[in-house]
Biotite code that builds the C-alpha atoms (Angstrom):
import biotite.structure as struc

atoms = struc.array([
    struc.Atom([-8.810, -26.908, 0.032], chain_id="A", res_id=1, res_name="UNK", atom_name="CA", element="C"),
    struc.Atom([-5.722, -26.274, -1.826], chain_id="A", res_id=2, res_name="UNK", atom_name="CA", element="C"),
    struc.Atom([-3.415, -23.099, -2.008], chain_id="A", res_id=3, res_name="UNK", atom_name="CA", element="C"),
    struc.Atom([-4.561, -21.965, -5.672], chain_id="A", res_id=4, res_name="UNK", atom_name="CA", element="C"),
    struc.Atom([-8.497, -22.632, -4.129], chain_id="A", res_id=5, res_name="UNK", atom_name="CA", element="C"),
    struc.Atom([-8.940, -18.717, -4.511], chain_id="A", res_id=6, res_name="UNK", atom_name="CA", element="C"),
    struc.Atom([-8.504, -18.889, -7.677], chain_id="A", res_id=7, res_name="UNK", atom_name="CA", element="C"),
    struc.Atom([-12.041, -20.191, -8.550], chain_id="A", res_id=8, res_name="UNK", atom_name="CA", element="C"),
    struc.Atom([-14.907, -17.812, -7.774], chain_id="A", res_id=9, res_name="UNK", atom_name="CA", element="C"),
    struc.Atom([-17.631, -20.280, -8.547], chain_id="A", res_id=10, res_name="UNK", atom_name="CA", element="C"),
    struc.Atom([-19.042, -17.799, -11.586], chain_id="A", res_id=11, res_name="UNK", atom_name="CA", element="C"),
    struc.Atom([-17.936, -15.046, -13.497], chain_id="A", res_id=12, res_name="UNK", atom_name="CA", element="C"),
    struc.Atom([-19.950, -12.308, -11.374], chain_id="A", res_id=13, res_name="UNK", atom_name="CA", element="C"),
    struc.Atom([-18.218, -13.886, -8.600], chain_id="A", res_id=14, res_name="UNK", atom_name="CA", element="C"),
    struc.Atom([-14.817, -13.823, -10.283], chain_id="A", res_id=15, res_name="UNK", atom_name="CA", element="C"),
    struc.Atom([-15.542, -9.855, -10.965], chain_id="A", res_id=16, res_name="UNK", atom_name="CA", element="C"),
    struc.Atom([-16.529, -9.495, -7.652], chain_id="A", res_id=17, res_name="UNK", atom_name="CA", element="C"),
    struc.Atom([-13.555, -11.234, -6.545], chain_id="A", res_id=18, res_name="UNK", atom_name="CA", element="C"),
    struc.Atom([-11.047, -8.859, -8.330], chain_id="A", res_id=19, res_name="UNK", atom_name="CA", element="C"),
    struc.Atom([-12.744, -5.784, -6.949], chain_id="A", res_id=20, res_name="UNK", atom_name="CA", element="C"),
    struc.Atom([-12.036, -6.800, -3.879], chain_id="A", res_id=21, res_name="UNK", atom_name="CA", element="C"),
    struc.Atom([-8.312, -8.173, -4.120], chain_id="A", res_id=22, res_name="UNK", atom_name="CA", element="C"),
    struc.Atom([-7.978, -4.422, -5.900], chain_id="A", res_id=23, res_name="UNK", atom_name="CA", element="C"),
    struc.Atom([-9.119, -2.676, -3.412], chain_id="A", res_id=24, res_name="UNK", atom_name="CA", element="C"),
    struc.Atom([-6.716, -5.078, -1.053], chain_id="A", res_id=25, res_name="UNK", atom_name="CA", element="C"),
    struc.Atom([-3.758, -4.314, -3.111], chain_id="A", res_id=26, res_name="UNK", atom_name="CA", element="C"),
    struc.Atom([-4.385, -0.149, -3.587], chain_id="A", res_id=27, res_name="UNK", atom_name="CA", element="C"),
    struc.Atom([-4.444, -0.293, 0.283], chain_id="A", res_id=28, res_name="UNK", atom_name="CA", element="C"),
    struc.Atom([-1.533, -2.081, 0.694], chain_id="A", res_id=29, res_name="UNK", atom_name="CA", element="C"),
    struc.Atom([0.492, -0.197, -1.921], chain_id="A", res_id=30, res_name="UNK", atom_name="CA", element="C"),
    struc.Atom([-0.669, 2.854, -0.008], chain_id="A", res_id=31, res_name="UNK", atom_name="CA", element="C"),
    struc.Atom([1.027, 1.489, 3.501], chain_id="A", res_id=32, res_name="UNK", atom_name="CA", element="C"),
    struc.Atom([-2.826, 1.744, 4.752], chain_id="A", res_id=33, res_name="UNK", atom_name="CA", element="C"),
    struc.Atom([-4.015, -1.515, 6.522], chain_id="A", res_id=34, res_name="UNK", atom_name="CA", element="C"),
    struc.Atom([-6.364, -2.759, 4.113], chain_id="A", res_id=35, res_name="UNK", atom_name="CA", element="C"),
    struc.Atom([-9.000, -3.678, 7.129], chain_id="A", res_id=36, res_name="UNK", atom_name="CA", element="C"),
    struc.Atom([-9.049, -0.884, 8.573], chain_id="A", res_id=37, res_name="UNK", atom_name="CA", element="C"),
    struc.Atom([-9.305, 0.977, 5.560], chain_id="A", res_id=38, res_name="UNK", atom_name="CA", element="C"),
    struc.Atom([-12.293, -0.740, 4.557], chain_id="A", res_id=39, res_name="UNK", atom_name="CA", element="C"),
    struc.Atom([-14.133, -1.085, 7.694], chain_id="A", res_id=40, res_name="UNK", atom_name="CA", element="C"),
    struc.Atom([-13.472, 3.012, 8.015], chain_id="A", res_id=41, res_name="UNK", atom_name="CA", element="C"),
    struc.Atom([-15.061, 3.343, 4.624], chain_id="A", res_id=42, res_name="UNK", atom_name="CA", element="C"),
    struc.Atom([-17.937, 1.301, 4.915], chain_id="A", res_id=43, res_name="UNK", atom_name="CA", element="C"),
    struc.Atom([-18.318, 3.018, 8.116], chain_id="A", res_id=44, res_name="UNK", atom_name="CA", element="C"),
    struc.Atom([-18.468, 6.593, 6.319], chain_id="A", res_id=45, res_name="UNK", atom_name="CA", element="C"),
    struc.Atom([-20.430, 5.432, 3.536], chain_id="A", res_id=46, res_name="UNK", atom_name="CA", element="C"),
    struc.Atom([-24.171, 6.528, 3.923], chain_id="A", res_id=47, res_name="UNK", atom_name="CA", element="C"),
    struc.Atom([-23.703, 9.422, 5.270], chain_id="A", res_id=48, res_name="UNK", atom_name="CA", element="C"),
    struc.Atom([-20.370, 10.702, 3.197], chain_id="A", res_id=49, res_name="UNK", atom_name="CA", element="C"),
    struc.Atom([-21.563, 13.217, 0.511], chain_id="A", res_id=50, res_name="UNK", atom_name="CA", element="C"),
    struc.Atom([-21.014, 11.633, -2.857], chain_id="A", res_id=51, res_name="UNK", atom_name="CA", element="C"),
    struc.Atom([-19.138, 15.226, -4.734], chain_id="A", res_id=52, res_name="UNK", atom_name="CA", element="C"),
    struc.Atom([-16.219, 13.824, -2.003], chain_id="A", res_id=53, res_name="UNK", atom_name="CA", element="C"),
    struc.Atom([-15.996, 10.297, -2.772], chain_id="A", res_id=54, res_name="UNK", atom_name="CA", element="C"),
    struc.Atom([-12.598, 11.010, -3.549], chain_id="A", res_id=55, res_name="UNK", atom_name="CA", element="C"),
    struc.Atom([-11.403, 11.787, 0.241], chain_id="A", res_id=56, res_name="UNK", atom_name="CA", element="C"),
    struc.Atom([-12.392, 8.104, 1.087], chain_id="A", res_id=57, res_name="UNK", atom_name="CA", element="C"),
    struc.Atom([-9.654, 6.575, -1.845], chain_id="A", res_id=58, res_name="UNK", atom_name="CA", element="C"),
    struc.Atom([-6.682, 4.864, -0.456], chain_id="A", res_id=59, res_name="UNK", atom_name="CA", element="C"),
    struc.Atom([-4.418, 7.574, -1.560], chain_id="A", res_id=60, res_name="UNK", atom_name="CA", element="C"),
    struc.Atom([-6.098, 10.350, 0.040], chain_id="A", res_id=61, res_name="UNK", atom_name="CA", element="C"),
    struc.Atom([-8.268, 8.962, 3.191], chain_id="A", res_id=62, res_name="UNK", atom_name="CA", element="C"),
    struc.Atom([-7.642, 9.792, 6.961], chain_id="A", res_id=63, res_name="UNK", atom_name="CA", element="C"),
    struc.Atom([-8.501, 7.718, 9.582], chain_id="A", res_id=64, res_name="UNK", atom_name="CA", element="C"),
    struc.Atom([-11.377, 9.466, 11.303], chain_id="A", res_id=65, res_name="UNK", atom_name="CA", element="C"),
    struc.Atom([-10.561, 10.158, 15.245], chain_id="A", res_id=66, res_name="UNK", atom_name="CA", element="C"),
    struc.Atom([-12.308, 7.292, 17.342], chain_id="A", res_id=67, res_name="UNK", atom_name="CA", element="C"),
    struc.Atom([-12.569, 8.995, 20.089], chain_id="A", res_id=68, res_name="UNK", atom_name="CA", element="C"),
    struc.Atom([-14.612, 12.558, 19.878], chain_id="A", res_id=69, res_name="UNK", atom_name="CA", element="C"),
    struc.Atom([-14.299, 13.932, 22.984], chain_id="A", res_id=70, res_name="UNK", atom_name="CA", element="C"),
    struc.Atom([-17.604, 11.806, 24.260], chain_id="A", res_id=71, res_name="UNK", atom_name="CA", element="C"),
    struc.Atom([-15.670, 10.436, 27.182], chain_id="A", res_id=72, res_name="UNK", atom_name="CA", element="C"),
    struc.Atom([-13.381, 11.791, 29.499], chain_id="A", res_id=73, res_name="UNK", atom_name="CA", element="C"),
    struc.Atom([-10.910, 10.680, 31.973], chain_id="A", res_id=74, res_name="UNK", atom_name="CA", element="C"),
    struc.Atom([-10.451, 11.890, 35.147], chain_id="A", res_id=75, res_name="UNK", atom_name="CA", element="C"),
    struc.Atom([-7.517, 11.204, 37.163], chain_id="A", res_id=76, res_name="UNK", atom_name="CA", element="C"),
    struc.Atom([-7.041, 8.839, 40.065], chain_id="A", res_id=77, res_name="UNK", atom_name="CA", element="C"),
    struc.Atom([-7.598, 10.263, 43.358], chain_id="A", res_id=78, res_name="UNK", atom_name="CA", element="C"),
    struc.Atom([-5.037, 9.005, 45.751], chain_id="A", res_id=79, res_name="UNK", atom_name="CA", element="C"),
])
């Protein structure tokens, strides 16, 4: 395994594939949005995010959704 490996995808559907990816990599990044998080967020949303707002879930306009929603609480320690 060399350092230019990633630049062979095996087959041209792989190389599109590829290059979605590393693009959607890049928009993140270029957006100061963690490009994991990001994704795993969107997948996340994704079958149950109503397709007329696709557009909130695009790098330059998505929001990390709350993780917690007020399904726990804390109570203090009694001492």
């Amino acid at each position: 395994m060399g350092r230019r490996n990633w630049t062979f995808a095996g087959s041209d559907e792989g190389g599109r594939r590829a290059a979605a990816i590393y693009t959607f990599i890049a928009t993140a990044k270029l957006n100061n949005i963690d490009p994991q998080a990001w994704l795993a967020d969107v997948l996340a949303r994704l079958p149950d995010h109503p397709a007329r707002r696709i557009h909130e879930l695009l790098p330059w306009n998505w929001r990390r959704r709350p993780r917690c929603l007020g399904l726990t609480s804390r109570r203090p320690n009694a001492t």
